[in-house]
TORPA-4810 file (N, C-alpha, C, O; in nm, 3 decimals):
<nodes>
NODE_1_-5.888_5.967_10.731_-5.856_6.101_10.683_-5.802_6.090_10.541_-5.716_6.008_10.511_X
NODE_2_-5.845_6.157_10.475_-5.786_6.186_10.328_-5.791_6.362_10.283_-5.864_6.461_10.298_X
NODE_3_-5.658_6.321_10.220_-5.645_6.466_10.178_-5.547_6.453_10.022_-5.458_6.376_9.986_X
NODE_4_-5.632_6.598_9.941_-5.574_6.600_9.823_-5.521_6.731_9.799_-5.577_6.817_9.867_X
NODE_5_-5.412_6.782_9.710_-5.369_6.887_9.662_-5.389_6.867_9.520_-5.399_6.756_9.467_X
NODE_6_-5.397_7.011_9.445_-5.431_6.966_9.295_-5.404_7.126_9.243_-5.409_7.232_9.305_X
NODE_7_-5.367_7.091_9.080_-5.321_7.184_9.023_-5.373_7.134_8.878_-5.344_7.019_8.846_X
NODE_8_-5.447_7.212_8.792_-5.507_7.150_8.684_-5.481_7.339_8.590_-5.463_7.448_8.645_X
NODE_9_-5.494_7.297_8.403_-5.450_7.434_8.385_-5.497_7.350_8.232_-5.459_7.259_8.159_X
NODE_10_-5.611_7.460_8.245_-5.740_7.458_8.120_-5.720_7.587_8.044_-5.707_7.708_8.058_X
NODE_11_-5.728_7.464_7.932_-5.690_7.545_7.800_-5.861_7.570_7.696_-5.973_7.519_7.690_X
NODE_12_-5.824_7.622_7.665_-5.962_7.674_7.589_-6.113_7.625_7.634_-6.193_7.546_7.583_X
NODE_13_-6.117_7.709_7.753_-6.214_7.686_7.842_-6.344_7.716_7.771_-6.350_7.790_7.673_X
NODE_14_-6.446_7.654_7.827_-6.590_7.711_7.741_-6.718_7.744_7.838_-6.772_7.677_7.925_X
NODE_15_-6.743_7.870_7.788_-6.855_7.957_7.869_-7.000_8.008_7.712_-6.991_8.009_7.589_X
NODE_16_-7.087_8.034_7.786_-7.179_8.067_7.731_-7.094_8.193_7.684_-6.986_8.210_7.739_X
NODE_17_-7.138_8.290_7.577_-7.138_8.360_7.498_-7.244_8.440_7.452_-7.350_8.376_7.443_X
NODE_18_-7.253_8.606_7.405_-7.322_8.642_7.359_-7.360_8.653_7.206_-7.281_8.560_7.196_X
NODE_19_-7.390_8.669_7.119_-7.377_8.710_6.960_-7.465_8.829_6.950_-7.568_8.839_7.017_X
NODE_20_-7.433_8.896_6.888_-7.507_9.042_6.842_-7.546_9.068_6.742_-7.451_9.106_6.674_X
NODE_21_-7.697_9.073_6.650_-7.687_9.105_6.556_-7.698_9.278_6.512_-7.809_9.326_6.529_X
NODE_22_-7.599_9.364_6.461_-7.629_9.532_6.447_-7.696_9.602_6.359_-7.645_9.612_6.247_X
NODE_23_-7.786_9.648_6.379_-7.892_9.694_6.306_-7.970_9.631_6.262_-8.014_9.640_6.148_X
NODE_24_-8.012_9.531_6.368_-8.146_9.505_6.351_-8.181_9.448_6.451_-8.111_9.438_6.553_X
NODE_25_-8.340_9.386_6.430_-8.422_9.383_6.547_-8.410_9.270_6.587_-8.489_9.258_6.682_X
NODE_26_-8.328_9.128_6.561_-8.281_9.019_6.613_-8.237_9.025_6.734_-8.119_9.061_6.743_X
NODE_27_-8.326_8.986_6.895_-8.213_8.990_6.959_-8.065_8.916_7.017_-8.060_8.797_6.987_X
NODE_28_-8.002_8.942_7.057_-7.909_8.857_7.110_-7.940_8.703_7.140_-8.039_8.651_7.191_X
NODE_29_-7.803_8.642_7.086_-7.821_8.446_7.069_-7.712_8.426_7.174_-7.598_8.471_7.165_X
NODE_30_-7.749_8.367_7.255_-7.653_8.256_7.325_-7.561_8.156_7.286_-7.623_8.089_7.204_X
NODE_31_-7.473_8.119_7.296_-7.368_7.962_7.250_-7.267_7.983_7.340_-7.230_8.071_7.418_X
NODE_32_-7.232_7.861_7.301_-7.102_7.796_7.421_-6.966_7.850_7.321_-6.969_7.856_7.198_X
NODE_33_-6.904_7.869_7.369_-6.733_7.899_7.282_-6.618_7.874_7.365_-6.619_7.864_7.487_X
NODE_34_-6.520_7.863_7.288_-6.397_7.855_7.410_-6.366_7.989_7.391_-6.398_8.068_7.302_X
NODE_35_-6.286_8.003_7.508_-6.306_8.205_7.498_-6.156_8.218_7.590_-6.098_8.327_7.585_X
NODE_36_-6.112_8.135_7.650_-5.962_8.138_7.669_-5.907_8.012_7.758_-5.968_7.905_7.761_X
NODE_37_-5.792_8.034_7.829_-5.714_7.970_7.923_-5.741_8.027_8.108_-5.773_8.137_8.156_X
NODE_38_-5.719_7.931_8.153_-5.681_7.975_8.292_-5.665_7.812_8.362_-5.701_7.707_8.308_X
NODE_39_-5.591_7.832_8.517_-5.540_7.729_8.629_-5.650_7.763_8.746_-5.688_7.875_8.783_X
NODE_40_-5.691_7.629_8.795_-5.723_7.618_8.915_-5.631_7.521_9.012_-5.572_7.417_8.983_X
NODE_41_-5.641_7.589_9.134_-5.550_7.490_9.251_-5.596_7.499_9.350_-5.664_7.601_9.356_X
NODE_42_-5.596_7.416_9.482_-5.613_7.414_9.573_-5.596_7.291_9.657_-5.489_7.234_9.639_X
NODE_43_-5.678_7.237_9.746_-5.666_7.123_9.809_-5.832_7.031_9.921_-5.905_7.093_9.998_X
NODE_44_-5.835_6.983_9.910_-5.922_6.907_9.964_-5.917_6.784_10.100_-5.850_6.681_10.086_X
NODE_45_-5.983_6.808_10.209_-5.954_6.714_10.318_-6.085_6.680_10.352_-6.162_6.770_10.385_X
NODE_46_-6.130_6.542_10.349_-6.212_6.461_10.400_-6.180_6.408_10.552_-6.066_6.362_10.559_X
NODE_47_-6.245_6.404_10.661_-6.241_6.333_10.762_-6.367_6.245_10.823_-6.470_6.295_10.868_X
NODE_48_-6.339_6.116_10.816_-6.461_6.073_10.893_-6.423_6.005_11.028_-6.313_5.950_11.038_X
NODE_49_-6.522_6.007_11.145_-6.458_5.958_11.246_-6.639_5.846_11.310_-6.757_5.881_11.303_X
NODE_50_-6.584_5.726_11.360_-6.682_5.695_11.461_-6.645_5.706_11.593_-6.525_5.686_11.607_X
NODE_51_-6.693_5.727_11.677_-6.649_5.769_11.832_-6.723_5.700_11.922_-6.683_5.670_12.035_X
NODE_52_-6.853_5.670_11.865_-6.959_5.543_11.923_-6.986_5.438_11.865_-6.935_5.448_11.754_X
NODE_53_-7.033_5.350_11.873_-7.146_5.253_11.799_-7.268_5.303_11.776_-7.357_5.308_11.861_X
NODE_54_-7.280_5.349_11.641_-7.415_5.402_11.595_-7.375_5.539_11.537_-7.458_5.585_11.459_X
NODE_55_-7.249_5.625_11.562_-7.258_5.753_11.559_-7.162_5.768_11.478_-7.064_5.696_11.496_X
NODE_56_-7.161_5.849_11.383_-7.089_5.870_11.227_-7.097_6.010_11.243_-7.200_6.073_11.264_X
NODE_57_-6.939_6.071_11.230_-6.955_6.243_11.189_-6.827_6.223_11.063_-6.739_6.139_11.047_X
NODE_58_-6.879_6.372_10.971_-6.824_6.374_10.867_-6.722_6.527_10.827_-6.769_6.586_10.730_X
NODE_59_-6.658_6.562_10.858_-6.603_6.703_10.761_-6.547_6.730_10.637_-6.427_6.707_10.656_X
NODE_60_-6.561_6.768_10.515_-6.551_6.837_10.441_-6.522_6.956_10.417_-6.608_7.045_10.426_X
NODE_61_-6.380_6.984_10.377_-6.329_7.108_10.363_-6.235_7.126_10.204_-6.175_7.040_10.139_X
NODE_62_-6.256_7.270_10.180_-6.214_7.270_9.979_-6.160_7.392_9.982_-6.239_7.483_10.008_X
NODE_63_-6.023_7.425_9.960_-5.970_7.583_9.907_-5.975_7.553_9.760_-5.932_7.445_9.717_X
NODE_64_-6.018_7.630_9.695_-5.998_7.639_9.482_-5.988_7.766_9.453_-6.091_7.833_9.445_X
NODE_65_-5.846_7.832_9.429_-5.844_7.918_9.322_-5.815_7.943_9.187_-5.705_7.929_9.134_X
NODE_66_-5.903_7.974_9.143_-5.875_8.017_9.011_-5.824_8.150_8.949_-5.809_8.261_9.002_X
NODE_67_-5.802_8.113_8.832_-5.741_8.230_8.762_-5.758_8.222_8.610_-5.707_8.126_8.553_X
NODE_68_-5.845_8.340_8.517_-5.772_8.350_8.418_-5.664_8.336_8.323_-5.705_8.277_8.223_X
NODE_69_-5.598_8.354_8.320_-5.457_8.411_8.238_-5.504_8.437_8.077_-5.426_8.520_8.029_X
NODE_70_-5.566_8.412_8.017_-5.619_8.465_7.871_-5.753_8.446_7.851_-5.813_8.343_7.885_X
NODE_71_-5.820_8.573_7.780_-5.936_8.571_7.764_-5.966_8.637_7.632_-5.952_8.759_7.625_X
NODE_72_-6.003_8.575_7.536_-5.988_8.621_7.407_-6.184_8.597_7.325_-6.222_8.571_7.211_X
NODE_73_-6.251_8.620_7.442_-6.420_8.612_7.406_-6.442_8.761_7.408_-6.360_8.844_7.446_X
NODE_74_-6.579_8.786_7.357_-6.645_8.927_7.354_-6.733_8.969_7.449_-6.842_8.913_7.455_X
NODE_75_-6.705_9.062_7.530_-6.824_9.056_7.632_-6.897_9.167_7.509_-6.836_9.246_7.436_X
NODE_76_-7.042_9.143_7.517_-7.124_9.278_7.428_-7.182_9.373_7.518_-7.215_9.370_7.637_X
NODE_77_-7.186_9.451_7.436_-7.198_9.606_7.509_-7.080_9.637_7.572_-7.105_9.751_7.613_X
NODE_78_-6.986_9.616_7.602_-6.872_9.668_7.592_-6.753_9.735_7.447_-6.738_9.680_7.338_X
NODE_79_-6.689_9.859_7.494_-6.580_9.883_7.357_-6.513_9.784_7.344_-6.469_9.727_7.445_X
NODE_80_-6.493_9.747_7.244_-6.383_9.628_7.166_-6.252_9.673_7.141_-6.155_9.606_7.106_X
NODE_81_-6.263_9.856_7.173_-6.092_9.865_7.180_-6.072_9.907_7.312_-5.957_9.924_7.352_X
NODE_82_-6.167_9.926_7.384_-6.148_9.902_7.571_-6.186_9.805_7.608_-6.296_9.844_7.648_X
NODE_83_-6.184_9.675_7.635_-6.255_9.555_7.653_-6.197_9.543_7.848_-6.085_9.514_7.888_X
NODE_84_-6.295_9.570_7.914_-6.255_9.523_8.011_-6.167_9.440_8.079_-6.149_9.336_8.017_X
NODE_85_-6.091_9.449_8.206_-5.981_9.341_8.248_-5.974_9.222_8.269_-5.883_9.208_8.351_X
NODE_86_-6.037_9.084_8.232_-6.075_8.975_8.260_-5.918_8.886_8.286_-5.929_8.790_8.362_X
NODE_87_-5.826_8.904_8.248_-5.698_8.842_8.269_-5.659_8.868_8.458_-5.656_8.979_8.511_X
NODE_88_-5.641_8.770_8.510_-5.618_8.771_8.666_-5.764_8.769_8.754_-5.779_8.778_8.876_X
NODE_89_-5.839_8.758_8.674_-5.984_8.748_8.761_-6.023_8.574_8.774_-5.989_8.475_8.709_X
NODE_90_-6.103_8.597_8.882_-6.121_8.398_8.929_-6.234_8.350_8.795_-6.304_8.416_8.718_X
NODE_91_-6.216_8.245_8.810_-6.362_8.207_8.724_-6.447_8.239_8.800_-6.446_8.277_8.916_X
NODE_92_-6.570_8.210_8.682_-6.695_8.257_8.720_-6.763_8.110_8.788_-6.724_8.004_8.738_X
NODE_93_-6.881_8.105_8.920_-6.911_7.995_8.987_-6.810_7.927_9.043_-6.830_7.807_9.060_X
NODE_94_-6.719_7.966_9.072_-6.624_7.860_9.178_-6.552_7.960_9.312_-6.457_8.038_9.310_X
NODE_95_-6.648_7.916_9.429_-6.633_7.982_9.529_-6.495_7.983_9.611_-6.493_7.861_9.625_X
NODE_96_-6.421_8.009_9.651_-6.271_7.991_9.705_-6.275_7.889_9.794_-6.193_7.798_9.792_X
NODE_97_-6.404_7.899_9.907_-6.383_7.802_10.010_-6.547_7.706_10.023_-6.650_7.774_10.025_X
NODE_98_-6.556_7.582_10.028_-6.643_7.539_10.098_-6.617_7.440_10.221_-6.501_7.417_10.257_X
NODE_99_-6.728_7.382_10.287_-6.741_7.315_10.393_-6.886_7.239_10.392_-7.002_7.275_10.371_X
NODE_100_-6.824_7.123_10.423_-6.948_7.040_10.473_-6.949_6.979_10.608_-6.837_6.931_10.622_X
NODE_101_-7.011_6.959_10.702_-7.050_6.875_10.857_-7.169_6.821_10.804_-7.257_6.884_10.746_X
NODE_102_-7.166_6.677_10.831_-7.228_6.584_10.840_-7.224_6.509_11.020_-7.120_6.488_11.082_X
NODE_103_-7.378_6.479_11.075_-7.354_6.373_11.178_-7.457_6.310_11.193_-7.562_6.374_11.203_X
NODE_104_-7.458_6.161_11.199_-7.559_6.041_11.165_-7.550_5.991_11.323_-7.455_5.963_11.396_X
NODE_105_-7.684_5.992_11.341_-7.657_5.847_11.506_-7.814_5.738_11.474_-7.934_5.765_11.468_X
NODE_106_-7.759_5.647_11.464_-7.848_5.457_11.407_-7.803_5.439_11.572_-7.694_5.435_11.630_X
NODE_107_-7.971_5.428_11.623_-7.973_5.361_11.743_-7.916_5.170_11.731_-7.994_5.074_11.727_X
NODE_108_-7.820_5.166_11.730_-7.792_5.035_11.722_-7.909_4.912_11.809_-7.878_4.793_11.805_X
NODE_109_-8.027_4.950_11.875_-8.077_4.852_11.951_-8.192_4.875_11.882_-8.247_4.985_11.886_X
NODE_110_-8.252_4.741_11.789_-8.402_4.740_11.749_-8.498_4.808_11.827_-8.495_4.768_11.943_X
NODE_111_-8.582_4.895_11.807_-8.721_4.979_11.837_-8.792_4.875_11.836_-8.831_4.835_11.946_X
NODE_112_-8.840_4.781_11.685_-8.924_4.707_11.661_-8.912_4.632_11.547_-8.907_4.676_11.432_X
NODE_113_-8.905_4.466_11.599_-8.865_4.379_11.480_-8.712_4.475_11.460_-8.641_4.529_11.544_X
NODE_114_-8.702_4.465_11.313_-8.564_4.474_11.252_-8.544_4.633_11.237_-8.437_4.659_11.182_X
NODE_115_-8.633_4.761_11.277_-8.634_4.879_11.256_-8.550_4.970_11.377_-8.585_4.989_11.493_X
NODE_116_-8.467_5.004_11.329_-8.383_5.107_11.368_-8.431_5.247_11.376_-8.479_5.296_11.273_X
NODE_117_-8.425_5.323_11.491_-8.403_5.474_11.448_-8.300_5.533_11.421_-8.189_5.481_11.432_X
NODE_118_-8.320_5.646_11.381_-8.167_5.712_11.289_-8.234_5.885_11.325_-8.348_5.929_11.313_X
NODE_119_-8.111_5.948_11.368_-8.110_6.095_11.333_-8.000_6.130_11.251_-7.898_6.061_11.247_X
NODE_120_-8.016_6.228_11.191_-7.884_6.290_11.097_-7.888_6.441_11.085_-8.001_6.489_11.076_X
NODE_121_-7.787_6.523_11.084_-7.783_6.689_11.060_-7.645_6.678_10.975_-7.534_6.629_10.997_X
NODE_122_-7.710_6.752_10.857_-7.621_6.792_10.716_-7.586_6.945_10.755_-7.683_7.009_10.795_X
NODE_123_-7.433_7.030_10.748_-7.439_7.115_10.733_-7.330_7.125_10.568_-7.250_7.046_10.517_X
NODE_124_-7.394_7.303_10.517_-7.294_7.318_10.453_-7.291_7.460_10.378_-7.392_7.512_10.331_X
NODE_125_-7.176_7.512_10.373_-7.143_7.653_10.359_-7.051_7.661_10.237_-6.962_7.584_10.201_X
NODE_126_-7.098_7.783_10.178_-7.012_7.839_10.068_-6.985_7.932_10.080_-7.064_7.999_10.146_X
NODE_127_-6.864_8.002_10.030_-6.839_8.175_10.010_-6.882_8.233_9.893_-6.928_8.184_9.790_X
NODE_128_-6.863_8.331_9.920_-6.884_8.421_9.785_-6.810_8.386_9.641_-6.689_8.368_9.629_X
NODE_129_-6.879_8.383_9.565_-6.812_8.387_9.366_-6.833_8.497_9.371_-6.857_8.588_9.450_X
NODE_130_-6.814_8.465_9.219_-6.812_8.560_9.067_-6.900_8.504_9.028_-6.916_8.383_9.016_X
NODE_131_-7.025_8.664_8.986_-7.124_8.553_8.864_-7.031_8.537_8.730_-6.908_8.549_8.729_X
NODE_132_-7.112_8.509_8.618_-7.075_8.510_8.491_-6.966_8.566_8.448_-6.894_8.572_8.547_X
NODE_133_-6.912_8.611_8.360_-6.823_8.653_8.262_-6.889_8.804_8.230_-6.866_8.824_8.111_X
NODE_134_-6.938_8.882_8.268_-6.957_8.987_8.222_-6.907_9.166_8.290_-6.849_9.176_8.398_X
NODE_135_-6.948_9.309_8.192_-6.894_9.383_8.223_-6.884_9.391_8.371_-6.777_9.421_8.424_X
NODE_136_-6.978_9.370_8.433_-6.961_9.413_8.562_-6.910_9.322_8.643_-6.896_9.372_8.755_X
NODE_137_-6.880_9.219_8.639_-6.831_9.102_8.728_-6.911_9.075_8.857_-6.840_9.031_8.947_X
NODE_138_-7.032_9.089_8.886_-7.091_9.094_8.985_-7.077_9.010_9.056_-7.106_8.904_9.002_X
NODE_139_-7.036_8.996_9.184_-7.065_8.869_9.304_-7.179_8.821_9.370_-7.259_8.910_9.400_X
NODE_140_-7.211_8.704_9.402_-7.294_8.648_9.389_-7.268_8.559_9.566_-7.192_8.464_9.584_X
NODE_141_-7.332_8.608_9.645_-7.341_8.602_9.829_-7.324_8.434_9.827_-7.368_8.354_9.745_X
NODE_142_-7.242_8.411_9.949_-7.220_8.271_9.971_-7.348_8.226_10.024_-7.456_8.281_10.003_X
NODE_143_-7.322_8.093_10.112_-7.470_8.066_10.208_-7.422_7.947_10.303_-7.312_7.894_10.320_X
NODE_144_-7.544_7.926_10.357_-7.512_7.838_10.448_-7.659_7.761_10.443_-7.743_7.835_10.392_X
NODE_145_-7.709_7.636_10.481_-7.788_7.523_10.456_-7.764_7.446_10.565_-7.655_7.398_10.598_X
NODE_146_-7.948_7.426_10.659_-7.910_7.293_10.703_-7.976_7.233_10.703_-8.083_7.292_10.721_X
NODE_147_-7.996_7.071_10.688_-8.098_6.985_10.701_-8.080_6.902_10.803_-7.986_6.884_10.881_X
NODE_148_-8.230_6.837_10.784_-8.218_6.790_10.909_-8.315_6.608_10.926_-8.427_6.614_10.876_X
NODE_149_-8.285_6.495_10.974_-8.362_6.390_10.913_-8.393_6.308_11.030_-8.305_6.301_11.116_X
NODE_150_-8.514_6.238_11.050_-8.539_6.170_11.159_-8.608_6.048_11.117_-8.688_6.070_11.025_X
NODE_151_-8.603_5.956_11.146_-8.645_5.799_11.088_-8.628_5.717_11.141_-8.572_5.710_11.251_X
NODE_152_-8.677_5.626_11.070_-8.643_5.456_11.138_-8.637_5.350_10.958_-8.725_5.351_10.872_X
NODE_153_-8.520_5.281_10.953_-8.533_5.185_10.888_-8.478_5.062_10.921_-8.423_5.037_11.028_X
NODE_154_-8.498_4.953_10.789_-8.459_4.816_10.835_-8.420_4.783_10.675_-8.442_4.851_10.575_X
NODE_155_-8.365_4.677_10.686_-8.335_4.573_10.513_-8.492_4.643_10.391_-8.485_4.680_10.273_X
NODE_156_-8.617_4.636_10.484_-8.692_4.622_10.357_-8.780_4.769_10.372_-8.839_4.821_10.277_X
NODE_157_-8.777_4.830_10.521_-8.871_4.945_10.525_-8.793_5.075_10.554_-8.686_5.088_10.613_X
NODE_158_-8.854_5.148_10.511_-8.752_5.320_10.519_-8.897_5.424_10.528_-8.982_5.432_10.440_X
NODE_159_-8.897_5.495_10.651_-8.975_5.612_10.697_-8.867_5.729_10.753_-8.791_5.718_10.850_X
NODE_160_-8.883_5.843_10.665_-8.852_5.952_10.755_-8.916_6.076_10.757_-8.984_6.114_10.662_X
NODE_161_-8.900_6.144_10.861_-8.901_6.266_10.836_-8.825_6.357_10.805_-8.709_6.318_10.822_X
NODE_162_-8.829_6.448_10.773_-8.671_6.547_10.676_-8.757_6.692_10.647_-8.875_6.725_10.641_X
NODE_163_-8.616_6.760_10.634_-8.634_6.915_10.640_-8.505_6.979_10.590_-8.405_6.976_10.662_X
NODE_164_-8.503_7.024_10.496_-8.384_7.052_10.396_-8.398_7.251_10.394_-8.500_7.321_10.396_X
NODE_165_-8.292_7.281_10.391_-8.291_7.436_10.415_-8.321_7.456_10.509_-8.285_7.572_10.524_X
NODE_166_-8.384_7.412_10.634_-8.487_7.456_10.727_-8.498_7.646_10.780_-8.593_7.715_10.818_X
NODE_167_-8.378_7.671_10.761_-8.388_7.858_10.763_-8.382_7.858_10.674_-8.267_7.894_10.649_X
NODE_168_-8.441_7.837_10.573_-8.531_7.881_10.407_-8.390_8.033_10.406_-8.392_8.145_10.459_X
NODE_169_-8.303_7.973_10.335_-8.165_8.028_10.356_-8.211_8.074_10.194_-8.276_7.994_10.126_X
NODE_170_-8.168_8.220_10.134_-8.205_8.263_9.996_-8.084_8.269_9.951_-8.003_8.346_10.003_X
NODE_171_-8.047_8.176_9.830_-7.894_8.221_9.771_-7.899_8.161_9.640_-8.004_8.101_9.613_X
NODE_172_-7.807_8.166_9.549_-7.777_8.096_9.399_-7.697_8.026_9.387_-7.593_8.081_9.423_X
NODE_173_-7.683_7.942_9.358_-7.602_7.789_9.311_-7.504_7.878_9.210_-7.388_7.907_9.238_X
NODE_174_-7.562_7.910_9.104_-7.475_7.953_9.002_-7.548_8.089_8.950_-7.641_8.142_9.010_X
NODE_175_-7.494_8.137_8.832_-7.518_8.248_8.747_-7.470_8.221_8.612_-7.362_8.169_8.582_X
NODE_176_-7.602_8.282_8.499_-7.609_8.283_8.395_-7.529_8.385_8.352_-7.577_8.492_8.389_X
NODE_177_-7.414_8.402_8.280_-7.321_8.439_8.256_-7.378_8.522_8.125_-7.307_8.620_8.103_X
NODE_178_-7.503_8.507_8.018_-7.565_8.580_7.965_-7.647_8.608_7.949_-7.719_8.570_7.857_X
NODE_179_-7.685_8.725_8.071_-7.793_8.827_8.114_-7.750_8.881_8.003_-7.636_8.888_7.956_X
NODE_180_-7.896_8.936_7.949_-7.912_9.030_7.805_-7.891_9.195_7.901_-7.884_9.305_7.846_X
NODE_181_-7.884_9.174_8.033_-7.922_9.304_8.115_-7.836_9.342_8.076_-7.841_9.437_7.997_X
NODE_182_-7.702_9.277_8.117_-7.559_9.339_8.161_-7.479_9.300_8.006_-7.356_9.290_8.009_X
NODE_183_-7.529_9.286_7.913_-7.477_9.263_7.790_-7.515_9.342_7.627_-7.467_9.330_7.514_X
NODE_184_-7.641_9.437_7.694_-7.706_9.506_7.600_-7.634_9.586_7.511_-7.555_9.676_7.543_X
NODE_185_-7.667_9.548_7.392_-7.601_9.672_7.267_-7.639_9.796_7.325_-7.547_9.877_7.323_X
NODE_186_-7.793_9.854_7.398_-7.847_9.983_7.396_-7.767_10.004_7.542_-7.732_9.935_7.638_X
NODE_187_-7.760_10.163_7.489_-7.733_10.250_7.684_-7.848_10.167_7.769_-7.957_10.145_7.717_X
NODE_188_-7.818_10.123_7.895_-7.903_10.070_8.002_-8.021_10.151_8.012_-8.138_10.116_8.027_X
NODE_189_-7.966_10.279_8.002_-8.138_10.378_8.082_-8.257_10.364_7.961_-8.374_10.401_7.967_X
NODE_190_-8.184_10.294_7.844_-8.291_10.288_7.753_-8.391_10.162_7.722_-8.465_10.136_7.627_X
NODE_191_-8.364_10.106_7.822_-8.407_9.977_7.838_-8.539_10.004_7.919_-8.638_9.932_7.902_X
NODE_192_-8.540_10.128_8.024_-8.674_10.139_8.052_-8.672_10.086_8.198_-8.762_10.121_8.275_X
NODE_193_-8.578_10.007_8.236_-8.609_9.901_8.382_-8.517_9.951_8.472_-8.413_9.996_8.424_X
NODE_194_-8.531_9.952_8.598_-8.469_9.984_8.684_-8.307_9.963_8.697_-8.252_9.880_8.624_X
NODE_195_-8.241_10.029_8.777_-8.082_10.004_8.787_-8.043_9.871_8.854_-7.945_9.801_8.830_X
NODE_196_-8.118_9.856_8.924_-8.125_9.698_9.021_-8.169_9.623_8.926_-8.146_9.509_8.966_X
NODE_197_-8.212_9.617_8.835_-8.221_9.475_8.755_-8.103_9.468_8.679_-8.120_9.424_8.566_X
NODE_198_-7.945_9.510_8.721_-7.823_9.541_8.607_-7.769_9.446_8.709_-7.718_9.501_8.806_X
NODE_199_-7.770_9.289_8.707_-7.660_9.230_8.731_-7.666_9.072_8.692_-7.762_9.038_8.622_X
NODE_200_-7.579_8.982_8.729_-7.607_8.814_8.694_-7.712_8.768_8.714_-7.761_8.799_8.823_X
NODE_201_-7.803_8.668_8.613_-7.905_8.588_8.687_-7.888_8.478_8.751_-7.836_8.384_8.691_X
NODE_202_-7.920_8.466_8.863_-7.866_8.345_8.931_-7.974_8.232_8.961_-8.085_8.257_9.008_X
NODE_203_-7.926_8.101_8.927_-8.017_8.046_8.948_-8.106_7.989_9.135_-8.106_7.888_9.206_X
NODE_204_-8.116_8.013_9.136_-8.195_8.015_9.282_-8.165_7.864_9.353_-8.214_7.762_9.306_X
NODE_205_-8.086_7.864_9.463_-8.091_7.722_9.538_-8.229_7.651_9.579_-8.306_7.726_9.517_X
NODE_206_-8.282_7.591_9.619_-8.390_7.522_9.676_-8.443_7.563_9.810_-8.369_7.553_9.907_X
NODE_207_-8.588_7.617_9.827_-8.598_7.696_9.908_-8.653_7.560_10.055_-8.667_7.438_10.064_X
NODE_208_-8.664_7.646_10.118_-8.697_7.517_10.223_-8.797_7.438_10.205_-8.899_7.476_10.148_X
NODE_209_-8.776_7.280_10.263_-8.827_7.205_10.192_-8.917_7.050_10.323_-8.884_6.933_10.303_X
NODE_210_-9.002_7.079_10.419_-9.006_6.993_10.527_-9.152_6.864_10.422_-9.226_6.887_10.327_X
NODE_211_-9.135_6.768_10.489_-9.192_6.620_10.396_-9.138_6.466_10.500_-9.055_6.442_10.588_X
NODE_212_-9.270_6.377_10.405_-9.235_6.251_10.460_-9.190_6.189_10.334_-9.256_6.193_10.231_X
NODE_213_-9.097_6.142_10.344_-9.063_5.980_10.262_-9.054_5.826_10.333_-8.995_5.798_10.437_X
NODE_214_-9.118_5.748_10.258_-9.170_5.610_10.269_-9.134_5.506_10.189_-9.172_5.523_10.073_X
NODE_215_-9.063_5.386_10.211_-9.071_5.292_10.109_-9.059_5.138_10.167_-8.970_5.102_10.244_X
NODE_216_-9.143_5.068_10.125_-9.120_4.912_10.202_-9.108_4.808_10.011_-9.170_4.814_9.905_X
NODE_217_-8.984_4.722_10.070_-8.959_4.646_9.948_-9.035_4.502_9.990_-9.049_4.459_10.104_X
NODE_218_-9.074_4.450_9.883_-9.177_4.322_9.929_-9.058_4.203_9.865_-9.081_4.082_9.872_X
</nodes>
């Protein structure tokens, strides 16, 4: 068993950024800037246990909150003498809670020659974020993932079968913090595109994924 507590407190943090050029037809540039301060804390517990010969389980568990405390960047398309509340809000991409389950079983008795079978099931869950840094602060749905692996290896040969996502689970790892959507100099309705296209882009997790892998060392 291991377990950690932690308290860390970042100073001129750096996020993507928008730039604006006004009155004219340049559009909006991206860059990294430091744009303020904020603390994250929480704690972390690892457990691994064997209970058989052959059989390995794993848990993984993470509280992280964050916080602001100064934010001195520009969101665009917002007033600059109303600038939205970003002071006391979490960062953006860091979910409050995750979890991992892991469980491995290695038939300890040779199949054939020196080849072992092996099963394994990966689980693992996230909560809900914050996308990006922008006006709307949009949240961005947790998920859950499981894979799944069946094989046989030895010192020189490795066959399995595997299946990653297997409920082809739809969610985002992260979010691009500058969507031109939610950052536009123009009123939104003049953009022409629907109201549902007004939020973070997120980049898409890995959709389900079933396959063989093979390798023999000579």
């Amino acid at each position: 068993v291991n377990a950690t507590a932690f308290f860390t407190k970042i100073e001129d943090f750096q996020l993507p950024v928008e730039v604006i050029f006004p009155g004219t037809l340049i559009p909006p540039r991206s860059l990294v800037d430091n744009v303020g301060d904020g603390t994250s804390y929480g704690a972390e517990l690892n457990v691994t246990a064997v209970p058989l010969t052959g059989l390995t389980l794993q848990a993984y568990a993470g509280v992280n909150f964050t916080e602001i405390s100064d934010f001195n960047g520009m969101l665009v398309g917002t007033d600059p003498n109303n600038p939205p509340a970003i002071e006391g809000k979490a960062f953006p991409n860091a979910p409050e809670f995750t979890l991992a389950l892991s469980g491995e079983y290695e038939d300890p008795r040779p199949l054939w020659g020196k080849l072992r079978g092996y099963v394994r099931a990966d689980y693992r869950l996230s909560s809900d974020f914050l996308g990006g840094i922008t006006a709307t602060r949009a949240r961005l749905d947790g998920f859950q993932t499981v894979d799944l692996r069946l094989g046989l290896r030895s010192d020189r040969v490795f066959f399995e079968i595997f299946g990653e996502n297997i409920f082809n689970e739809r969610y985002a790892t992260t979010s691009n913090s500058t969507n031109p959507l939610t950052t536009s100099i123009f009123p939104f309705s003049a953009t022409g595109l629907p109201q549902a296209a007004l939020g973070p882009v997120g980049v898409p997790g890995p959709p389900r994924r079933i396959g063989i892998r093979a390798k023999i060392e000579f």
